[in-house]
C-alpha positions as CSV (number, residue, x, y, z in Angstrom):
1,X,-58.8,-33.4,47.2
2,X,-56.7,-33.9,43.8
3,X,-55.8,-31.5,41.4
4,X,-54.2,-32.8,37.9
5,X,-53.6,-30.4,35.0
6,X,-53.9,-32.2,31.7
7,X,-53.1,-31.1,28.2
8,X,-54.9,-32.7,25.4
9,X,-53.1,-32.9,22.3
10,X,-51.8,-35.1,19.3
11,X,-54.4,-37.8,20.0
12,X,-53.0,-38.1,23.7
13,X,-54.9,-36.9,27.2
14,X,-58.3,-36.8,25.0
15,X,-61.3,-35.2,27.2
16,X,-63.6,-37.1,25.2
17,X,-61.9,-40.2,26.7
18,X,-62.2,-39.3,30.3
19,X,-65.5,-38.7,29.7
20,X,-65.9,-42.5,28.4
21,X,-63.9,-43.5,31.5
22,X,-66.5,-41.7,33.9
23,X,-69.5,-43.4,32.4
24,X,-67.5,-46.7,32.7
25,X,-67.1,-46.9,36.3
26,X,-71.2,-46.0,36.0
27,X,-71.9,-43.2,38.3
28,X,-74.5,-42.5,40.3
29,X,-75.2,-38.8,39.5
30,X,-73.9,-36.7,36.5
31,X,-74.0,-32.9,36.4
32,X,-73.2,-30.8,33.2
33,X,-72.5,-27.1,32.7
34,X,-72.4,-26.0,29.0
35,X,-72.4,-22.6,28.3
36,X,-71.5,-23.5,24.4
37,X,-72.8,-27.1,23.1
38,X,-72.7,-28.0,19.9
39,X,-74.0,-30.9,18.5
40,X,-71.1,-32.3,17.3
41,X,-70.1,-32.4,21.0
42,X,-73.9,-33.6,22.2
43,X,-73.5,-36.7,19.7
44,X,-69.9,-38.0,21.8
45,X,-71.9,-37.7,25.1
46,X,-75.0,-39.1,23.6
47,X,-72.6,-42.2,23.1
48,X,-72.0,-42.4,26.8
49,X,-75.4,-41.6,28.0
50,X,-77.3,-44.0,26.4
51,X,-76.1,-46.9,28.6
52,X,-75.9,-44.7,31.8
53,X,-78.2,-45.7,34.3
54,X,-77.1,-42.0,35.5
55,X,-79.6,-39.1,36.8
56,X,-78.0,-36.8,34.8
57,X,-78.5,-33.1,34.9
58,X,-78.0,-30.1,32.1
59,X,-77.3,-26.8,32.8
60,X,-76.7,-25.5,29.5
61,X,-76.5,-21.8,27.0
62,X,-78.3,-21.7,24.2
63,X,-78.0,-19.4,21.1
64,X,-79.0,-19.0,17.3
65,X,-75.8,-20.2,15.7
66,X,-75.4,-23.4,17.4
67,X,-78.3,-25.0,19.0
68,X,-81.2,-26.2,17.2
69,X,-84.7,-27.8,17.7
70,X,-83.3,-31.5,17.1
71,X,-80.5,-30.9,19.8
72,X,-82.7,-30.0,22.9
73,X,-85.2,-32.7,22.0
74,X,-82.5,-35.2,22.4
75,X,-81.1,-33.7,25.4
76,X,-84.9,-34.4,27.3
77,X,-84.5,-38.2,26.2
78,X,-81.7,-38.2,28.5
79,X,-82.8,-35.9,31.2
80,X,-85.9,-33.7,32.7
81,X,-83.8,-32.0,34.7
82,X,-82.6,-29.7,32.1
83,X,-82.2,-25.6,32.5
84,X,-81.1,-23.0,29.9
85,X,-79.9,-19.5,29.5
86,X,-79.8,-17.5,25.9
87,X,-76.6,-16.1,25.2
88,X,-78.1,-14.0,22.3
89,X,-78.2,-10.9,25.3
90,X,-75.3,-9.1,26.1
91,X,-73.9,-11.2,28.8
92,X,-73.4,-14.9,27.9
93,X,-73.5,-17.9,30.1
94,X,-69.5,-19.5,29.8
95,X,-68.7,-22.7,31.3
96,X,-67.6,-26.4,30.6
97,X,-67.6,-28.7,33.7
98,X,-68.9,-31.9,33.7
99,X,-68.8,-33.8,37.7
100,X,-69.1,-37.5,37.9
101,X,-70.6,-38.6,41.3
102,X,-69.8,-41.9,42.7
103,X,-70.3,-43.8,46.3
104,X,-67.0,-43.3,47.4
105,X,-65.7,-40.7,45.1
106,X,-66.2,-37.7,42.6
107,X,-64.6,-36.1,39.6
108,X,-64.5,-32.8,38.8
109,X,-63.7,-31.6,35.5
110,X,-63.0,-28.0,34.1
111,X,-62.1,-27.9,30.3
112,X,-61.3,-24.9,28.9
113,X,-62.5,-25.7,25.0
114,X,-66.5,-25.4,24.5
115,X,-68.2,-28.6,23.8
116,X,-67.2,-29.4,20.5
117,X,-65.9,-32.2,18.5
118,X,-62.9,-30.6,17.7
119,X,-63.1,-29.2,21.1
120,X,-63.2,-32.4,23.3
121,X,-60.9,-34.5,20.9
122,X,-58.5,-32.6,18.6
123,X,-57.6,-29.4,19.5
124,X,-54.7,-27.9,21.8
125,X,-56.9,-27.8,24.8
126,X,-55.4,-27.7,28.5
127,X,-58.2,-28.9,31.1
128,X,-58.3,-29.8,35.0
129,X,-59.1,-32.5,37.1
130,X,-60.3,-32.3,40.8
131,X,-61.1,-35.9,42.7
132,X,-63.1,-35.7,46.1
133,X,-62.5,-38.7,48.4
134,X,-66.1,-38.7,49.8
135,X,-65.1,-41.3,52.5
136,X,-63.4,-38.2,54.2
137,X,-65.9,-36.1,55.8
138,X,-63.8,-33.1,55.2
139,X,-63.6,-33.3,51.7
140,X,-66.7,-34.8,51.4
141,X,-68.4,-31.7,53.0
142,X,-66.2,-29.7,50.7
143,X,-67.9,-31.1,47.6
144,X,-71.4,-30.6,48.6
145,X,-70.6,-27.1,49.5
146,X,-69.1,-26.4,45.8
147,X,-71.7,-28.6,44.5
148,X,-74.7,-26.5,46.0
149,X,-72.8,-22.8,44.8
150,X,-73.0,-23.7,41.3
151,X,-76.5,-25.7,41.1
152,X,-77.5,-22.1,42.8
153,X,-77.4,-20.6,39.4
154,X,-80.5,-22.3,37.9
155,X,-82.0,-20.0,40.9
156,X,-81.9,-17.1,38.8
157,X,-84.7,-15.5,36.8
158,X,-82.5,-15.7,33.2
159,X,-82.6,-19.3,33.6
160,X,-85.4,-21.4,32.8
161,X,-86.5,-24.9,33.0
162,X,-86.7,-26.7,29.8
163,X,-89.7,-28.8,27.8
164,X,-91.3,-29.7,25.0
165,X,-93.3,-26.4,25.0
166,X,-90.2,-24.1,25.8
167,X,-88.5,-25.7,23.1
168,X,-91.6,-24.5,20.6
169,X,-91.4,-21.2,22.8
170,X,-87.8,-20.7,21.7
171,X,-88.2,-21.4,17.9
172,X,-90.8,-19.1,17.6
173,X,-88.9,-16.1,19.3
174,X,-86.2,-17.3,17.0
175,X,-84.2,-17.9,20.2
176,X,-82.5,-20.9,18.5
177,X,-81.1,-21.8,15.1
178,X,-84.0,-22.0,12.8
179,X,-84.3,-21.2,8.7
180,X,-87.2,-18.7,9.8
181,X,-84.9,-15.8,11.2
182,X,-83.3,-15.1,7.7
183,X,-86.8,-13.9,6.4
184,X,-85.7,-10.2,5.8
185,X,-87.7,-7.7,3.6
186,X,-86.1,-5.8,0.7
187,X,-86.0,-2.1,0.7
188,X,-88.2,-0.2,-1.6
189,X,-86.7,2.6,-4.4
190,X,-87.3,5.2,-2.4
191,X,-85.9,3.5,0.8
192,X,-82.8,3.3,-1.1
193,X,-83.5,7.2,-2.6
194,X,-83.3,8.3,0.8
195,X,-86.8,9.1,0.1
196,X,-89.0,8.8,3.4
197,X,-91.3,5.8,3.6
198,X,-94.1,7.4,6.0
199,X,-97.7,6.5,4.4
200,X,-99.1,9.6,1.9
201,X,-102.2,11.2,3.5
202,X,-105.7,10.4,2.5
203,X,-106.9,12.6,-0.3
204,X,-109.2,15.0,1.1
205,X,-112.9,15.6,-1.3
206,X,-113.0,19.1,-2.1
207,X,-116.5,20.9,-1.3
208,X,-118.2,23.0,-4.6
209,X,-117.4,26.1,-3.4
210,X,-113.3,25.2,-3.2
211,X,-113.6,23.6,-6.5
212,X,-115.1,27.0,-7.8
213,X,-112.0,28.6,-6.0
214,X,-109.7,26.8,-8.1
215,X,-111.3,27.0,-11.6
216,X,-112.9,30.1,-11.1
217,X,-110.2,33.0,-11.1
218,X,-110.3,36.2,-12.2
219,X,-107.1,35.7,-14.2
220,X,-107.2,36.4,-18.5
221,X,-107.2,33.3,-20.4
222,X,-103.6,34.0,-22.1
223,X,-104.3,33.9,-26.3
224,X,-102.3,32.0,-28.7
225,X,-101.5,33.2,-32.1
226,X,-101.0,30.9,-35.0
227,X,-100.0,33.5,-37.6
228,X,-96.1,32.7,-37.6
229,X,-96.8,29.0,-37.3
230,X,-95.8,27.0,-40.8
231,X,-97.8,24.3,-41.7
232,X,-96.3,23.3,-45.1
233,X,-96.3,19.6,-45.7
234,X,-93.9,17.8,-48.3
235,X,-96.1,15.8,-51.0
236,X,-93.8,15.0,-52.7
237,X,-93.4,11.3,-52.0
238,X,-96.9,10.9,-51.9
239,X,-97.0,12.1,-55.5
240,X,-94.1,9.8,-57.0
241,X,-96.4,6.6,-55.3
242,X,-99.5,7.8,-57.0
243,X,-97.4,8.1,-60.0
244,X,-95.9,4.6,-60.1
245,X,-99.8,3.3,-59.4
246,X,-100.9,5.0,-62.6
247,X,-97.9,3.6,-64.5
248,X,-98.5,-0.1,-63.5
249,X,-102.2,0.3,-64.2
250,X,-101.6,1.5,-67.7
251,X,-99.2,-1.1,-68.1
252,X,-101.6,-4.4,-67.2
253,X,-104.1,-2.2,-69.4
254,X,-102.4,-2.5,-72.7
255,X,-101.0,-5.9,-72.4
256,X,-104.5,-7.1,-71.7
257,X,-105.6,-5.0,-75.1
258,X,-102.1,-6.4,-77.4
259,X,-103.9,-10.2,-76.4
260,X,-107.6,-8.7,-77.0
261,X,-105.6,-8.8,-80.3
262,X,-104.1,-11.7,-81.0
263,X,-107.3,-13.8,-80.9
264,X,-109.6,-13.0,-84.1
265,X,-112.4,-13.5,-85.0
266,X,-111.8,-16.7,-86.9
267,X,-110.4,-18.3,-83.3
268,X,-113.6,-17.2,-82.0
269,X,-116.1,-18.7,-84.1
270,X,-114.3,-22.1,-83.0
271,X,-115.0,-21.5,-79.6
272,X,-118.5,-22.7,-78.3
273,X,-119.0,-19.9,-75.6
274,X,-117.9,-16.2,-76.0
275,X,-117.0,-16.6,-71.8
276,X,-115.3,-19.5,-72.5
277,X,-113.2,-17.3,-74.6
278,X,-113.4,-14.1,-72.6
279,X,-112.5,-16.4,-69.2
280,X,-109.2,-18.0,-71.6
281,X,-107.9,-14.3,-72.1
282,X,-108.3,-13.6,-68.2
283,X,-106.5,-16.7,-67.1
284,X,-103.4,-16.0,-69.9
285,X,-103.4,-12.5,-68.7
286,X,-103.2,-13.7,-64.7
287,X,-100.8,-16.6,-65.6
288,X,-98.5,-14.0,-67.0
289,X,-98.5,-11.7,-63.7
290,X,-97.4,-14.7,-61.9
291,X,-94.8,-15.7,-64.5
292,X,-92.9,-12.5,-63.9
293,X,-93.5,-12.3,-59.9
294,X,-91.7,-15.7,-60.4
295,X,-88.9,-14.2,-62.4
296,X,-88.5,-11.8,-59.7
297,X,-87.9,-14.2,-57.3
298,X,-85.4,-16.4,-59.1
299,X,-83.1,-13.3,-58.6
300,X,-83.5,-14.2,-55.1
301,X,-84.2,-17.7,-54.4
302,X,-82.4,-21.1,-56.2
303,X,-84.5,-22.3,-59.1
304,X,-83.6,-25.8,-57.5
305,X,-85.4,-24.7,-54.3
306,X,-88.9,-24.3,-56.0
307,X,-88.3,-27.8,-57.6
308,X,-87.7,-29.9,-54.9
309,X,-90.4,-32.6,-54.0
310,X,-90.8,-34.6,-50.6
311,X,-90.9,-37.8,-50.4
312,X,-93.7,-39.1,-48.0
313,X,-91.3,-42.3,-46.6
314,X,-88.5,-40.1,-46.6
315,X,-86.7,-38.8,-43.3
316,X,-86.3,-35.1,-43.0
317,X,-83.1,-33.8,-41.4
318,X,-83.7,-30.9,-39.4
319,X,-80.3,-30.2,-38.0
320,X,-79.0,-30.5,-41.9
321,X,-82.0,-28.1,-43.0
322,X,-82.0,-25.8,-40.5
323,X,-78.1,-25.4,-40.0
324,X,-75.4,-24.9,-42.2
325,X,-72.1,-26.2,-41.9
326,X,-68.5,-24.9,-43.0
327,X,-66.7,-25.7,-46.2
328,X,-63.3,-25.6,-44.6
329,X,-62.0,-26.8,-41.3
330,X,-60.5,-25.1,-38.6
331,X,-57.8,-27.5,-36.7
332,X,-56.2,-26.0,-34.0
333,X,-52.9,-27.6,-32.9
334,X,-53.3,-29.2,-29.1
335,X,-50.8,-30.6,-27.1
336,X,-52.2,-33.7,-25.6
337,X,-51.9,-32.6,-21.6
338,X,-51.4,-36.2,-19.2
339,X,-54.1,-36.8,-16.7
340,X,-53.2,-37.4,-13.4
341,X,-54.0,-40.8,-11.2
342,X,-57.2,-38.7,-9.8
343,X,-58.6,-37.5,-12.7
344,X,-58.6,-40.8,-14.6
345,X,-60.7,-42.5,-11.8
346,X,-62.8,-39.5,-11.7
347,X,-63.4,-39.9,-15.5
348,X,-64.8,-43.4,-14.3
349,X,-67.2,-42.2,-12.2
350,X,-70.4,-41.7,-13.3
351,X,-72.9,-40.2,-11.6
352,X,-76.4,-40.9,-12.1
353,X,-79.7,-40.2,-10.4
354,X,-80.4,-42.9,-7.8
355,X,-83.8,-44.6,-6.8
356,X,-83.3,-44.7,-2.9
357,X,-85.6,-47.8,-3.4
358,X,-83.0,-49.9,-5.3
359,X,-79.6,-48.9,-3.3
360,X,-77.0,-52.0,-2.9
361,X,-74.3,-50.0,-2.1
362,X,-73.8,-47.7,1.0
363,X,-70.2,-46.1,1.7
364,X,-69.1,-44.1,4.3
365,X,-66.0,-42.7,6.3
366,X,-65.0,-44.2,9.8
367,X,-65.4,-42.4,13.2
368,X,-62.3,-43.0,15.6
369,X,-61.9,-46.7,16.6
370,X,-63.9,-46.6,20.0
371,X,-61.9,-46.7,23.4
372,X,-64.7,-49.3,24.8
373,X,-63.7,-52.7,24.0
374,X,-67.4,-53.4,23.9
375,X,-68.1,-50.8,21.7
376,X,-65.2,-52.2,19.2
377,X,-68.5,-54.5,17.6
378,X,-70.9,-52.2,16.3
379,X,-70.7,-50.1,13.3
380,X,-73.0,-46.9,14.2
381,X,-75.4,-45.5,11.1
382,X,-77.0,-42.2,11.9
383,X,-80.7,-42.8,12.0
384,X,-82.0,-40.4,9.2
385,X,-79.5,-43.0,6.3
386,X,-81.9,-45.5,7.7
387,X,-85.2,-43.2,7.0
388,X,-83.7,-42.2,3.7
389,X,-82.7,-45.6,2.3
390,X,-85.3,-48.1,4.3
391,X,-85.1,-51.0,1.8
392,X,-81.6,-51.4,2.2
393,X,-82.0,-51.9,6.1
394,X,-85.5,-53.3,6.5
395,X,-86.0,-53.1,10.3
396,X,-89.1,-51.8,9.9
397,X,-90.8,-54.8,8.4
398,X,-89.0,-57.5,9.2
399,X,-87.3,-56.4,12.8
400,X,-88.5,-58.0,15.8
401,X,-88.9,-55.9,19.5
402,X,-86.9,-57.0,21.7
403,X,-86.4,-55.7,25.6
404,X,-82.6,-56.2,26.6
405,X,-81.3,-54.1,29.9
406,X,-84.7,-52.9,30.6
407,X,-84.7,-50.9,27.4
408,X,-87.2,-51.5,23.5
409,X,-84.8,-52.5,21.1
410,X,-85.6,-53.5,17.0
411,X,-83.0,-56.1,16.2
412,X,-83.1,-57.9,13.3
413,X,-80.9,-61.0,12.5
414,X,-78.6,-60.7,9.2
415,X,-75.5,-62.7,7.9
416,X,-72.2,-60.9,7.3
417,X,-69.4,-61.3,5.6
418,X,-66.6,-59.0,6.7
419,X,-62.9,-58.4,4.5
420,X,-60.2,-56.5,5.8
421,X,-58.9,-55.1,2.3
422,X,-55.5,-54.1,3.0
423,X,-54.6,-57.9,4.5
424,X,-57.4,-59.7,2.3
425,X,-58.3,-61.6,5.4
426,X,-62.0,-62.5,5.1
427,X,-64.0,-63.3,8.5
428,X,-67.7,-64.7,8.6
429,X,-70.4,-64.3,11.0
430,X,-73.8,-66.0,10.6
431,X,-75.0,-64.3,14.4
432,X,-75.1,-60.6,13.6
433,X,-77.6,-58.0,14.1
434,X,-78.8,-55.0,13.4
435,X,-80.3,-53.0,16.3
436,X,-82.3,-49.7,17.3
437,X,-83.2,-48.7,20.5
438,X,-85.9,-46.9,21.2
439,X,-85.6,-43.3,21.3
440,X,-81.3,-43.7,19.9
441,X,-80.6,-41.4,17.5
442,X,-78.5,-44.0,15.2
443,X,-78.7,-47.9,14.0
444,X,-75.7,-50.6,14.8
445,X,-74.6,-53.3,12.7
446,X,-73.4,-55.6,15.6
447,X,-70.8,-58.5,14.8
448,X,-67.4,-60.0,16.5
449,X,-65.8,-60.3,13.4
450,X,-65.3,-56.1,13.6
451,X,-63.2,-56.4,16.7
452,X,-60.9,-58.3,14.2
453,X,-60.4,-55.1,12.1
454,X,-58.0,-52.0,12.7
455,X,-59.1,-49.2,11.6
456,X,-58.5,-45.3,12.2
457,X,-60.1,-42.1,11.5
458,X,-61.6,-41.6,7.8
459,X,-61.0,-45.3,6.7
460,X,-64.1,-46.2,4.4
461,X,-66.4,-49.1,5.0
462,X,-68.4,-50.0,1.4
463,X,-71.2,-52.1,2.7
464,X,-72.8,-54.3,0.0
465,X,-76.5,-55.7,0.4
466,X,-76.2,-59.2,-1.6
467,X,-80.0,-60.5,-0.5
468,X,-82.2,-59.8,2.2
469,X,-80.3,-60.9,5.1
470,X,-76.4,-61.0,4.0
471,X,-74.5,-58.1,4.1
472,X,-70.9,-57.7,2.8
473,X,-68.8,-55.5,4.3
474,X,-65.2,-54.1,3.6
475,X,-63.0,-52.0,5.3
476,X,-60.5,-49.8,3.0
477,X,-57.6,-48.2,4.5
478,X,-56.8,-44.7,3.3
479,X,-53.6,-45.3,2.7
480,X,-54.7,-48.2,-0.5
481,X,-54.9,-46.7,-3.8
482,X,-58.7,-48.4,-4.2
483,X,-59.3,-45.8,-1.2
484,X,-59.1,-43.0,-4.0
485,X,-62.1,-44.5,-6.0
486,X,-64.7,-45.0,-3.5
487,X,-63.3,-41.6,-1.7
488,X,-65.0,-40.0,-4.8
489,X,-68.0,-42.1,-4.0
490,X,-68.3,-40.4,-0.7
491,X,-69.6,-36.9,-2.0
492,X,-72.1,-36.2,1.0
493,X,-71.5,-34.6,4.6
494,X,-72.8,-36.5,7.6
495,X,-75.0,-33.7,9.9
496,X,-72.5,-32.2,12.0
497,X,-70.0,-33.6,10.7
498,X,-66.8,-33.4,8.6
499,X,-67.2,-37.3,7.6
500,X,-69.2,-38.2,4.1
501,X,-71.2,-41.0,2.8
502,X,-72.0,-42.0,-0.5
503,X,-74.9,-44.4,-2.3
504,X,-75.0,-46.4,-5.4
C-alpha cells in the first residue's frame, strides 16, 4: 500500500481534479462517504458521473441547511444504492472519502474539507491518498477488510436506505431544507404580558335560586341626595343667537316695506296682473339678498375668479390649476462631481422588463476551463435557463432523439460563429450541436472551435441568437475594459453558485 499526503492550494493539487482522474481510468466500482454534501459539491461529481459506467454507491448525512429535495433526487439518477443519516440529532455523521475500485488497483481518498465547491477546489485543504495493489494478495485482502468495516455502518438502525418516498418522508418531517420549516406563529399580547395563555373556563348557567342569592340581599339600597347638586345652565349664548335672528328678520322686513313703497299706484295700474306685480317685488327683494351674499364673498374670493368662462375646445391644465408655483428661484451652488469609468457605463444601462419569449441575448460567467480535453468542447447551461427562456434554445420542438453510448440524448443541429474578443480571432463551425441527455441536469452547446479559446474562471461568454439555427458566441476576458459593460449585464446568481447570468 501507498500513502501520499497532498495539500491543495493556489489552484495546484486540486481534489476536484483527482476526482476527474479516477473517473478517467473508468472504474469498476465507486464508493462515497459524505457526511456534509452540498450541492455545489454534488454538481462537480455530477460532471464525472454522468459518463461513468460505474456502480456507484452513497453513504451520505443529511441536514436542514444544506440538502434539499432537488439534491437527493439527483443523487438516485446516479445510484439506488444510496443510505443516509440526519445530522439534525446530537451526534452528526462526519466523513469525506471517496474509493475508486479498479481490476488491478484502488484509490483511497480521505479529504479533510466537506464536499463543497470551495471545499474540493479552492480552499487550504490538506487530504490523503492510499493506493492498494490488488494483484498482491496481501494487500488485496487488506482492502476488502477495510472496505467491509466501513460499508458496516449502513448496518445501523440511524441509517436508512433512500427513495422516492423517503425523500417525501423527509420533507415532510422537515428533515431537509424546505421553505415550510420557517412557518412560526406570532405570540399573542398577553404571551408577551407574561400573561398565561391556558384556555378560560366555560361559563357556568346559574340555577334561579343562585341568581336570587346574588340580587336578593338583605343589604339597604344606599340613597342619593341631590340637594347640594347645582344645576345652573349658562343661556347666555343662546340668548345673543335668538337675538341676532330677530335683528335679521326685522331687517328683510322693512327693506321689503321701503320697496312696497317705491312702486305707486300709478306703476300699478300699468301692470296687467296685480301677481305680476306682487311676484316683481319678491324677485327684487331675493335678487338683492344674493347681491350682498355676493359682496361678502368678493372680500374673500377674486372678482376675476367668478368671471372666468371655459372654453369647450380648450385644454385644461391640472398641474397649473391645482398647484402653484414660486415667484422666485432658489439656485443652490453645486460643484459638478466627475463620474467614474463605472458609473458612466452604468448610466448606460438600462434596465427594462424582459418578455422571456423574445430574448436574443444570454450572458453569463465561465466555470474553470475543464481538465478533460474532451470536455474542452461544450459550453454547459444549467437546465432550468433552458425551461425559463425555451425560445431561445428550441430543443423542444425542433430537437431530434438520438441514442449515443447507450444513453437518450435531444440534440439539435445549429451553426456557430465563435470570436475570441481579446485576439479578434473569429472561428466558424457549421457541425455544432446542442445536446440534452436524458435525465442531465444541464444543456451543452458542443463545437471544436471552443477548444480554440483560453479562457479562466469568471470570463463572460455573450451568446447572441441571430435566426433559428446560428448562434454567435463571444468570449470576453475580464481583464478587457468591454468586460465592465456586460459584467453589469450579469445581475443574476446561478443556483449554488457564486457565477451570474444576465438576459436581454
Amino acid at each position: 500500500m501507498q500513502l501520499n499526503l497532498i495539500v491543495q492550494k493556489n489552484e495546484e493539487n486540486k481534489f476536484a481534479d483527482k476526482l476527474a482522474e479516477c473517473f478517467n481510468k473508468n472504474p469498476k466500482k465507486a464508493y462515497f462517504f459524505f457526511g456534509e454534501l452540498k450541492d455545489s459539491g454534488f454538481r462537480i461529481l455530477e460532471d464525472y458521473l454522468i459518463d461513468s459506467k460505474a456502480k456507484s454507491s452513497f453513504i451520505i448525512g443529511i441536514d436542514k441547511k444544506n440538502t434539499t429535495k432537488l439534491l437527493l433526487e439527483n443523487i438516485l439518477e446516479y445510484s439506488k444504492d444510496v443510505y443516509y443519516y440526519s445530522n439534525n440529532a446530537m451526534r452528526e455523521f462526519n466523513s469525506n472519502i471517496c474509493i475508486f475500485e479498479y481490476t488491478n488497483e484502488a484509490y483511497l481518498y480521505i479529504c479533510t474539507a466537506n464536499m463543497s465547491e470551495n471545499g474540493i477546489a479552492e480552499d487550504l485543504t490538506i487530504y490523503s491518498e492510499y493506493i492498494y495493489d490488488l494483484k498482491n494478495k496481501e494487500e488485496k485482502a487488506s482492502y476488502k477488510e477495510q472496505l467491509k468495516n466501513i460499508l458496516k455502518v449502513t448496518e445501523s438502525e440511524e441509517f436508512h436506505k433512500l427513495d422516492k418516498v423517503e425523500i417525501d418522508k423527509l420533507v415532510e418531517e422537515k428533515e431537509i431544507f424546505t421553505t415550510r420549516q420557517y412557518n412560526h406563529s406570532v405570540k399573542s399580547i398577553s404571551e408577551f404580558l407574561g400573561k398565561s395563555t391556558a384556555p378560560a373556563e366555560p361559563k357556568k348557567e346559574m340555577s334561579r335560586q343562585e341568581i336570587d342569592d346574588v340580587y336578593v340581599q338583605d343589604k339597604e339600597i344606599p340613597k342619593v341626595d341631590l340637594s347640594d347638586i347645582s344645576l345652573d345652565i349658562d343661556m347666555s349664548s343662546l340668548e345673543e343667537m335668538e337675538n341676532v335672528a330677530r335683528e335679521t328678520k326685522k331687517e328683510s322686513e322693512t327693506k321689503k316695506k321701503e320697496l312696497d313703497v317705491t312702486y305707486n299706484e300709478n306703476d300699478f295700474n300699468q301692470m296687467a296682473n296685480l301677481e305680476e306685480v306682487k311676484e316683481l317685488i319678491d324677485n327684487s327683494f331675493e335678487k338683492e339678498q344674493e347681491q350682498e351674499v355676493l359682496d361678502k364673498n368678493n372680500e374673500l374670493y377674486d372678482e376675476s375668479m367668478l368671471n372666468d368662462e371655459f372654453d369647450d375646445d380648450e385644454t385644461i391644465d391640472l398641474n397649473e390649476m391645482l398647484f402653484s408655483k414660486a415667484d422666485v428661484k432658489l439656485e443652490v451652488p453645486t460643484k459638478p462631481k466627475k463620474k467614474k469609468v463605472e458609473e458612466e457605463i452604468e448610466d448606460k444601462v438600462q434596465v427594462k422588463k424582459l418578455n422571456l419569449n423574445n430574448i436574443s441575448n444570454f450572458i453569463f460567467e465561465l466555470p474553470a476551463r475543464p481538465q478533460r480535453e474532451e470536455d474542452c468542447n461544450l459550453l454547459k447551461i444549467p437546465n432550468y435557463i433552458r425551461t425559463m427562456i425555451p425560445e431561445f434554445f428550441e430543443l423542444n420542438d425542433k430537437a431530434k432523439n438520438v441514442e449515443i453510448n447507450g444513453s437518450m440524448y435531444k440534440v439539435r443541429k445549429i451553426k456557430i460563429e465563435t470570436v475570441d474578443v481579446k485576439t479578434g480571432i473569429k472561428y466558424t463551425d457549421r457541425e455544432a450541436k446542442i445536446m440534452l441527455k436524458a435525465g442531465q441536469t444541464y444543456l451543452t452547446f458542443s463545437s471544436d472551435t471552443f477548444k480554440n479559446i483560453i479562457y479562466a474562471e469568471n470570463d463572460i461568454v455573450r451568446m447572441i441568437k441571430l435566426a433559428n439555427d446560428i448562434y454567435h458566441i463571444e468570449f470576453i476576458s475580464s481583464d478587457m475594459e468591454e468586460y465592465k459593460l456586460w459584467d453589469k449585464i450579469c445581475t443574476q446568481n446561478f443556483k449554488s453558485s457564486t457565477r451570474k447570468y444576465g438576459m436581454m
